[in-house]
C-alpha positions in Angstrom: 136.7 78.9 108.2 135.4 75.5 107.1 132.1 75.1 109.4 130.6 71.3 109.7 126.4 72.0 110.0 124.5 69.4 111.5 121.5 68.9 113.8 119.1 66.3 115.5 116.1 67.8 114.3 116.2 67.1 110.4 117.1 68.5 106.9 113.6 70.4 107.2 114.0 72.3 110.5 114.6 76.2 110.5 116.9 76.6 112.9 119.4 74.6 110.8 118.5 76.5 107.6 118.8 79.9 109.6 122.8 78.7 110.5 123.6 78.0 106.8 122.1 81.4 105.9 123.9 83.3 108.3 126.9 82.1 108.6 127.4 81.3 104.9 127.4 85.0 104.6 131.2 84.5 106.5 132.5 81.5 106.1 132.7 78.3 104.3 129.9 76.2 105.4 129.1 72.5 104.9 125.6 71.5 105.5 124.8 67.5 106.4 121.9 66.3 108.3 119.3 63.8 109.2 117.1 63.2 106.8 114.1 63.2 109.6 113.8 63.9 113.1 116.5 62.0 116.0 116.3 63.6 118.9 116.8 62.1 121.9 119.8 59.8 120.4 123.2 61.0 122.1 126.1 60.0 120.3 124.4 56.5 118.4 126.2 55.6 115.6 125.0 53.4 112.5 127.8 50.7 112.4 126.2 47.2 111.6 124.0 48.6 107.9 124.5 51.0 105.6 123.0 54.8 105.1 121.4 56.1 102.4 122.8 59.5 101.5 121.5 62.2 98.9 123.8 64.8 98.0 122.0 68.3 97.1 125.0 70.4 96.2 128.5 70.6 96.8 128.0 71.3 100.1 125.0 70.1 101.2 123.9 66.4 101.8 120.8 64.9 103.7 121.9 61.3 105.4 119.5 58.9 106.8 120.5 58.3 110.0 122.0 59.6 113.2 123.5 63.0 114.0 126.6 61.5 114.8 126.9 59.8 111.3 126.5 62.9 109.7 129.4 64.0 111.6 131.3 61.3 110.7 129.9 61.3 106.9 131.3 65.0 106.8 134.4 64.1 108.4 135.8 61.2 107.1 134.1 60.7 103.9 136.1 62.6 101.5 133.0 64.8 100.1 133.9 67.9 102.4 137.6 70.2 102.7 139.1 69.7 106.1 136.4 71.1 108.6 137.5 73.6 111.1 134.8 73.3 113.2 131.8 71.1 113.9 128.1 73.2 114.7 125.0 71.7 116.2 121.9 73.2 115.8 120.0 75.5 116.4 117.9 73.3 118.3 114.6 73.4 119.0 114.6 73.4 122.7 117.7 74.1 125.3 119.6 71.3 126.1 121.3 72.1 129.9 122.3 69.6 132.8 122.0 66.4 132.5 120.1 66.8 129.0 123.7 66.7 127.6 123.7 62.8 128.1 120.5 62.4 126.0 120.5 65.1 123.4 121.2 64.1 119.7 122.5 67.8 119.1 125.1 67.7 121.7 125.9 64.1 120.9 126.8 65.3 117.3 128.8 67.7 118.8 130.8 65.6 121.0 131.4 63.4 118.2 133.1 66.3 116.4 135.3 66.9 119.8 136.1 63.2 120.2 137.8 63.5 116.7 139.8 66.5 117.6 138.0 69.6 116.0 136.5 72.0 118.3 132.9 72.1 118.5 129.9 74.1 119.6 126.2 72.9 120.2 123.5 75.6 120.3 120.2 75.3 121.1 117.0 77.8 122.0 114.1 77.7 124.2 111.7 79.4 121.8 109.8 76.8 120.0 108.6 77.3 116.2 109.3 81.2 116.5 108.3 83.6 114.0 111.8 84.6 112.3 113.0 81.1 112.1 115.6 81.2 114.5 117.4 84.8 112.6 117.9 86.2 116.0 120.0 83.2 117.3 122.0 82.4 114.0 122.9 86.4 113.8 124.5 85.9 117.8 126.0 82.9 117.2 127.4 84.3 114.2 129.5 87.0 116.6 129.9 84.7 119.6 131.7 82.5 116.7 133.8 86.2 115.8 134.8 86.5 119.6 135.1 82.3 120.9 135.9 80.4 118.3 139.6 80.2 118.8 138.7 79.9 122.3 137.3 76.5 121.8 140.4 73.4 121.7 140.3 70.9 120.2 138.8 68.1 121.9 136.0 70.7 123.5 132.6 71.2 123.3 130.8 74.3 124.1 127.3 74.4 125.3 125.1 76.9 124.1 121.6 77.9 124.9 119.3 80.6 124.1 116.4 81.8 126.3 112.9 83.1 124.9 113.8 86.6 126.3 117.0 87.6 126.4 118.1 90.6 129.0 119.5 94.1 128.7 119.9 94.7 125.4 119.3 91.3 123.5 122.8 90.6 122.5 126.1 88.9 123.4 127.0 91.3 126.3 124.4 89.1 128.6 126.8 85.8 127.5 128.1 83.7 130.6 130.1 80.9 131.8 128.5 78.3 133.4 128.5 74.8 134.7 125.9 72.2 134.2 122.9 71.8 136.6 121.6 69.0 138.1 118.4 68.0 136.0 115.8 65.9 137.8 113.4 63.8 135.5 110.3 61.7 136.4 108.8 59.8 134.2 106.1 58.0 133.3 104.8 54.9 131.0 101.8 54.2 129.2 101.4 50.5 129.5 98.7 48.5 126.8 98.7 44.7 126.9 98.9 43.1 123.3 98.2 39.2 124.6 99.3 37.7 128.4 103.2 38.4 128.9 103.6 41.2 126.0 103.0 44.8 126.4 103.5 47.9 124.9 105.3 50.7 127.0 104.6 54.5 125.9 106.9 56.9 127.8 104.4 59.7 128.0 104.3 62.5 130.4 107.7 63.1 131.4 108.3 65.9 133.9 111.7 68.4 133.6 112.9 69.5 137.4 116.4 71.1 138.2 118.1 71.7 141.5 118.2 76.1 142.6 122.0 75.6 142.2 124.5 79.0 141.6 126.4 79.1 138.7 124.3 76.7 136.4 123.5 77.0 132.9 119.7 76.7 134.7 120.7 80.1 136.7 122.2 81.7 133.6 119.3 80.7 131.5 116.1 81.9 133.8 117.7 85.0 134.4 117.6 85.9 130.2 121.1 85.0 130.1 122.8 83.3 127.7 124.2 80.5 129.0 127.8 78.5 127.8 129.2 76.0 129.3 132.9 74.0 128.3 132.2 70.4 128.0 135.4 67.9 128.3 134.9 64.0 127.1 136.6 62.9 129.8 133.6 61.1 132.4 136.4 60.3 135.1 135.7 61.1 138.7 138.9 62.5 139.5 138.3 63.3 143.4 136.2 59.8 144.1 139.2 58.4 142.0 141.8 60.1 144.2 140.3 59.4 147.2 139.5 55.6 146.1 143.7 55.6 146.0 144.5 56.9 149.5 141.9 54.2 151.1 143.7 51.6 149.5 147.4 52.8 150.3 
């Protein structure tokens, strides 16, 4: 299998490293990524300049800009085979709920699904740890042996690791779920430059999420490892429905 690698955390960060070195061991893998951090970006795409690319090897190439237009670098600019599927991660940090909108690792994901190959984001609660993210590449290594022709084109599939995981440690404490309800509150740092200008600093922004059943949030706090199927399409198909009977 051809795998696309990319992440929003840069070329430098271990949990992509530990992805290429474990999967590589299976498959054919095709590393391209940021050239510094992007988190935070969704699905941004450089359009209106140009990027400056560096090619390391055959297969692997550091791009400065977006996780999205290493995507689209990988996929459409003739220096990759056909890719098979399109891997995000491992980031540092889960990305559940409504963290899906904002996060540059699902965002490079979705990208992938939006041009019809399946795609997986992946990202871990455990920050910096020891083994550079072995333990997550290893099980998304086998979730990829038992999933991957689970995932159509078109999908996304949602990921996350916790810190601890239950039972034994390993795929058999893998669920379904559906995306919580995150609740953010933020806050801004405000310095005046001269009378009418300001600088805003978001600083100090607090993470919530709504005690619902079934959520990746559940899943997660439990030692779970949540997965949750992502489709592109945003429609509101029962406020849509009933929006048509009102006006019949």
């Amino acid at each position: 299998m051809n795998i696309l690698i990319t992440n929003d955390d840069g070329i430098s960060s271990s949990g992509i490293k530990a992805l290429e070195s474990e999967l590589g061991k299976k498959h054919n893998t095709y590393l391209i990524a940021p050239l510094k951090e992007r988190s935070v970006t969704s699905m941004a795409l450089t359009v209106f300049q140009s990027m400056r690319v560096e090619r390391i090897n055959d297969n692997h190439y550091i791009a400065d800009g977006f996780p999205v237009d290493c995507v689209n670098i990988g996929l459409y600019a003739e220096i990759f085979p056909s890719i098979d599927l399109v891997l995000s991660g491992i980031n540092r940090g889960v990305n559940m709920g409504y963290d899906v909108h904002y996060s540059g690792t699902v965002g490079a994901a979705k990208h992938g699904a939006l041009h019809g190959v399946p795609s997986l984001a992946v990202s871990s609660g455990r920050i910096d740890p020891e083994d550079g993210y072995e333990r997550e590449a290893k099980l998304v290594s086998g979730f990829l042996d038992l999933y991957f022709k689970e995932i159509a084109p078109g999908e996304v599939w949602n990921l996350n690791f916790p810190p601890e995981i239950a039972g034994d440690g390993g795929l058999d404490q893998l669920t379904f779920t559906k995306l919580g309800r995150r609740r953010y509150t933020e806050k801004y740092d405000k310095k005046t430059i001269i009378e009418g200008v300001s600088e805003f600093q978001l600083n100090g922004s607090l993470l919530g999420h709504d005690q619902d059943a079934g959520t990746d949030f559940e899943a997660y706090y439990l030692g779970k490892l949540p997965v949750t199927p992502i489709q592109l399409d945003l429609t509101h198909y029962a406020r849509l429905d009933g929006m048509k009977k009102n006006s019949n």
